[in-house]
N, C-alpha and C positions, 0 to 999 in steps of 0.2 A: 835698814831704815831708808836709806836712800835710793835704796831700789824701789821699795814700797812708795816712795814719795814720786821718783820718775815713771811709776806705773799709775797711778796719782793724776799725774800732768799729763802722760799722753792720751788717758780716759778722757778726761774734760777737755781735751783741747780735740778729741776726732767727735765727740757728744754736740761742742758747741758749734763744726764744723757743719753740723747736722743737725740745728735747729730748724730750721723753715719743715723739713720733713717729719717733727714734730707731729703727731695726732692730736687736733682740736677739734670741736664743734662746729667751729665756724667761725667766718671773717672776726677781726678786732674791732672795738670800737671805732677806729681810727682809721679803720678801708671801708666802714661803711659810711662814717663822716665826710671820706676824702672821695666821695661817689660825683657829688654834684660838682667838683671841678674834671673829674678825670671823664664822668662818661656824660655831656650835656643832655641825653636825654629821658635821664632821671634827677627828680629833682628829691633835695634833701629838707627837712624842715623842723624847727626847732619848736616842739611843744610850750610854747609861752604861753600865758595869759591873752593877748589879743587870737594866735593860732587857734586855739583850747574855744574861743567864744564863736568863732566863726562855725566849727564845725559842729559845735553844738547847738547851735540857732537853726540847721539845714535839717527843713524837715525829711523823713523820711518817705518811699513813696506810697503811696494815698488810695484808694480809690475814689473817694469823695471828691478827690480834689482832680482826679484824670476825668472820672464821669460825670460827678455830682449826685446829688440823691432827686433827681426828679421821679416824680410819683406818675404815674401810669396814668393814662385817659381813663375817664368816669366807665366809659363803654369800649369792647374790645371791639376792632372792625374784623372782618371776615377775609378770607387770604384764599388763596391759589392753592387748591389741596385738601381744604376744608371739607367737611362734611354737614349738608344743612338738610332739616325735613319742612314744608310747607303746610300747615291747615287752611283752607279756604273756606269761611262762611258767607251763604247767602240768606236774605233775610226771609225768603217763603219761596214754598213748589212751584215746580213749572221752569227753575233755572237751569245753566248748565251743568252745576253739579247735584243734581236731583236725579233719584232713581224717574226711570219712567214711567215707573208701574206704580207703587207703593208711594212714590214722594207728592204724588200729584194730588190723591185724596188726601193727603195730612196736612197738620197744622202746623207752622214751626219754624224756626231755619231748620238749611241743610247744611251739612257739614262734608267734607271732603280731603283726604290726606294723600296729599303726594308724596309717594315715595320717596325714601333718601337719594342725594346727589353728592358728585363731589365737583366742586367747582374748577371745571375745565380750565387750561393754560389761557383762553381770551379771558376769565373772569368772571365767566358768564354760566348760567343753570337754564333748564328749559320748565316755563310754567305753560301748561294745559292752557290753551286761547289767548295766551300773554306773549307768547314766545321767547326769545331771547333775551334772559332778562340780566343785566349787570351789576354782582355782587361783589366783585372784590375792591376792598380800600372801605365799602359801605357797612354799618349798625345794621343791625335786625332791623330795628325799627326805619330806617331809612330805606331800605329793600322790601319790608311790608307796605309802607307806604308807595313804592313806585310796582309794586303788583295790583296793587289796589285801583292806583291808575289807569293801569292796563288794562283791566277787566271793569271799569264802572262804565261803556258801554254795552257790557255784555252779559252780565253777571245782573243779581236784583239785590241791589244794595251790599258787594260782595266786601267781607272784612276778611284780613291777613293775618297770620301769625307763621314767623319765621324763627326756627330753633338752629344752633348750633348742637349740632349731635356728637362732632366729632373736629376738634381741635389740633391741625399739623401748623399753623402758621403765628401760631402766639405762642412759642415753645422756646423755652430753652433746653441747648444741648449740654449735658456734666459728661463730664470724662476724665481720664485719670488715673493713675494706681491707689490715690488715697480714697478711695470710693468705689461705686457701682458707677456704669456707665449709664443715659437714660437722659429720655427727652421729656422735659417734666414743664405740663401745660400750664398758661399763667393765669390765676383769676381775674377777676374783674376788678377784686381789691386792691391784688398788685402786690407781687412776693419778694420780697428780699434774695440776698445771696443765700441766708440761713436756713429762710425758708425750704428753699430749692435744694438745696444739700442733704434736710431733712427726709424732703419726699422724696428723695431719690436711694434713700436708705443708711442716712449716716456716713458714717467715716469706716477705714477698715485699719489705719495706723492711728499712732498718736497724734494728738493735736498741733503739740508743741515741734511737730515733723514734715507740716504738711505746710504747702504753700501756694497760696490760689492762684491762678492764670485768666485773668477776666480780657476776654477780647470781643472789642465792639468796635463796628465800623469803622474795620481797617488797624486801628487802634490796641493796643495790650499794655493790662499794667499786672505786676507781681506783687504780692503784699504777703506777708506770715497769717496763714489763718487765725495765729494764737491772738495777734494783731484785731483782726476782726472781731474777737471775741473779747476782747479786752476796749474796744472802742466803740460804743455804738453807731458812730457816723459812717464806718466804715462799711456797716452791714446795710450795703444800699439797696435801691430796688432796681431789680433788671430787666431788661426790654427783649421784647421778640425778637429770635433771632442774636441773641448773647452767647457766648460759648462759654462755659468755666470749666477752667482745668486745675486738679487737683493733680499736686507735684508733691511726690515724696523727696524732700529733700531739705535734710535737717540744718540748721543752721551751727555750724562749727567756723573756730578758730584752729588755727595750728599755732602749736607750742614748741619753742626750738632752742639751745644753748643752755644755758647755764640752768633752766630752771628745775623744780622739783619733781614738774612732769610734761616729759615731751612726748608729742604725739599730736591726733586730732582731738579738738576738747571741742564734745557741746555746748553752746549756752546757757541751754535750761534755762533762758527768761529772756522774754522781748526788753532789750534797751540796755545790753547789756554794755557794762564800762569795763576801761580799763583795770581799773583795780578790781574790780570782781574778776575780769579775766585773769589777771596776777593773781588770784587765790585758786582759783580754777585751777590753776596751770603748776597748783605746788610752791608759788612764790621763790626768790631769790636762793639759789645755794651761796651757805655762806664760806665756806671753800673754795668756791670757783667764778662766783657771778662776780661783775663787773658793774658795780652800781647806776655806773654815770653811764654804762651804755646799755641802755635799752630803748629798744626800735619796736615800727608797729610799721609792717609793708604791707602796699594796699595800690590796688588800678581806682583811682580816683575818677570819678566823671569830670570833663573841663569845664562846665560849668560850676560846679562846686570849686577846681585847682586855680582858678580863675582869679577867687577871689582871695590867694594865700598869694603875698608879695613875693615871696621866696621862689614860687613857681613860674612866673613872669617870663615868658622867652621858652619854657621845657614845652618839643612840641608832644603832640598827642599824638595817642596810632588807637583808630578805631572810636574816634572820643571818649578815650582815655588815658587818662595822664598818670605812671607811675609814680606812687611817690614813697617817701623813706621818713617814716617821723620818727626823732628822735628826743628820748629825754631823761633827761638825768635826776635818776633817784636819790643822790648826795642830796639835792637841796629839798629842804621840808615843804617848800610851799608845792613840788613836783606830785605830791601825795593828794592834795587837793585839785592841780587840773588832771590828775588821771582818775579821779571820782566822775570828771565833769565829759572826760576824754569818750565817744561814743564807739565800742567797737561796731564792724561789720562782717556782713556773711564772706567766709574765706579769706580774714584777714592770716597773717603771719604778725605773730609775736617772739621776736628774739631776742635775747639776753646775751649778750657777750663773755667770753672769758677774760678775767682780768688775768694784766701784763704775770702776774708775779706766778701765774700757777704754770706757763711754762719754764721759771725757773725751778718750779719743785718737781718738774718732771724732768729737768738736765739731772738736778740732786740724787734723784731714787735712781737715774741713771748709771751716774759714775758711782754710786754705790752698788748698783749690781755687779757694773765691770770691774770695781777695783777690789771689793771683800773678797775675790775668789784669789783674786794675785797677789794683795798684802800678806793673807792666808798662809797661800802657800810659799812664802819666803820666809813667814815666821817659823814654817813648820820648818824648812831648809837647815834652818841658822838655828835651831834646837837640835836636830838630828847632828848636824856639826860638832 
């Protein structure tokens, strides 16, 4: 017995020698608490009640609120590239657009069609005894009328009528994996994002996967289509010369430590909270998890880190400010700001290992080393 007890002692004493080398999940509550003094350019922060209100009041990004929903001019103007055709009536024979032979004995206007054009890099188209005439930035109707001009001293009371035939400069460009690519012309009414995605052939992934890239003048904003789809303000109207890009790129969380399930988790829903990520994610093992530490890592925008006191002095890289939220599931009101807590795209959600489950891996330890030694000294002192 005394052997069995000194084989005992020096199990646990080379096991305890060799805790830090220990296999765990990941950091303790307590290295990731002790973040904000040891490295200052992450800051740490404590999910309260005032934290919890700030981040839930920050809307997310918009496009209503990057472009606005302005509505198209009543009439589209004519562009660089266009295609237009001319009719010109005169009001009786004998004028410049009259046969010579035939027009001259009848009664009537005469009518005349100028071939299609495409509106040359100055702007400009060429009308028969009008010459150079300046169509781009102009209405039909403001371009009938300065033909009209041009020819009432030559023409016998000559009227205009100017068609677009062929539409390149009122176009929006789609592009994307979540779609067909395609330059889809805008009407007169004036199409939405929906619209346009429509006529360009729908979607080719799921909804809930895809995320638009609207850029205009210089300008880009990202939004969740499912977003669009769920909010009518956001389905705005778009302007010539808009790009939208459809981005296959789901919105997940990662799930890490203690929980039920670690990996990348979808969200399957715009607005997605804490606590629903905590279900998502398999919820707390109650074996291993560490209540009081659970974290939510995330590159904060400085505008948004700005406004948490805790972050004060943490600088940015790239204007963004890492940060470490943390919050402890012991307290019941904890359960209410993670209802209210707003995850984001590519957050980390970690759970910690509580203190005591590396003591029940020293335990299973020194029982593997010592059963084989006690073992064989009973067997010993029996063969004796």
């Amino acid at each position: 017995m005394k052997i069995s007890k000194l084989l005992a002692s020096l199990a646990v004493l080379s096991v305890l020698s060799g805790c830090s080398t220990l296999p765990r999940s990941g950091p303790y509550r307590s290295d990731l608490l002790d973040m904000g003094t040891e490295h200052p350019d992450v800051a740490v922060v404590e999910l309260d009640a005032p934290a919890v209100a700030v981040l839930a009041a920050i809307r997310p990004p918009s496009l209503s609120d990057s472009f606005g929903d302005y509505r198209p001019p009543g009439e589209q103007r004519i562009g660089i590239g266009d295609s237009v055709q001319i009719t010109v009536w005169e009001a009786g024979p004998g004028g410049l657009f009259s046969s010579p032979v035939v027009d001259r004995e009848s009664a009537g206007s005469r009518t005349a069609v100028i071939p299609e054009q495409t509106v040359a890099r100055d702007g400009a188209i060429t009308v028969p005894f009008a010459g150079r005439v300046h169509v781009a930035g102009r209405t039909p109707p403001e371009v009938e009328r300065a033909i009209v001009a041009r020819l009432a001293d030559k023409a016998i009371d000559p009227q205009a009528l100017v068609s677009v035939t062929r539409n390149v400069s009122n176009v929006v460009t789609l592009v994307g994996d979540g779609g067909p690519g395609a330059r889809v012309p805008l009407s007169v009414r004036g199409d939405r994002l929906l619209d346009v995605v429509a006529s360009a052939g729908g979607l080719h992934s799921a909804v809930q996967d895809i995320v638009v890239v609207l850029a205009r003048d210089g300008r880009t904003q990202r939004v969740p289509l499912q977003t669009v789809l769920d909010k009518p303000e956001e389905d705005v109207f778009l302007r010539p010369g808009d790009v939208v890009t459809l981005v296959h790129d789901p919105l997940t969380f990662t799930a890490m430590g203690a929980t039920g399930r670690s990996g990348v988790v979808p969200f399957e829903t715009i607005g997605l909270t804490l606590e629903e990520a905590l279900g998502h994610a398999g919820g707390l093992l109650d074996d291993r998890a560490d209540p009081a530490g659970l974290f939510v890592v995330r590159y904060e925008p400085q505008a948004v880190a700005q406004q948490l006191p805790q972050v004060r002095g943490v600088p940015a890289q790239a204007g963004m400010v890492p940060i470490v939220y943390h919050l402890n599931m012991r307290q019941p009101e904890s359960l209410f700001l993670a209802h209210r807590f707003p995850m984001r795209n590519k957050d980390v959600l970690y759970v910690s290992n509580a203190p005591i489950t590396d003591l029940q891996k020293v335990l299973n330890l020194v029982n593997l080393l010592v059963s084989p030694a006690v073992t064989g000294v009973q067997v010993n002192s029996v063969v004796k």
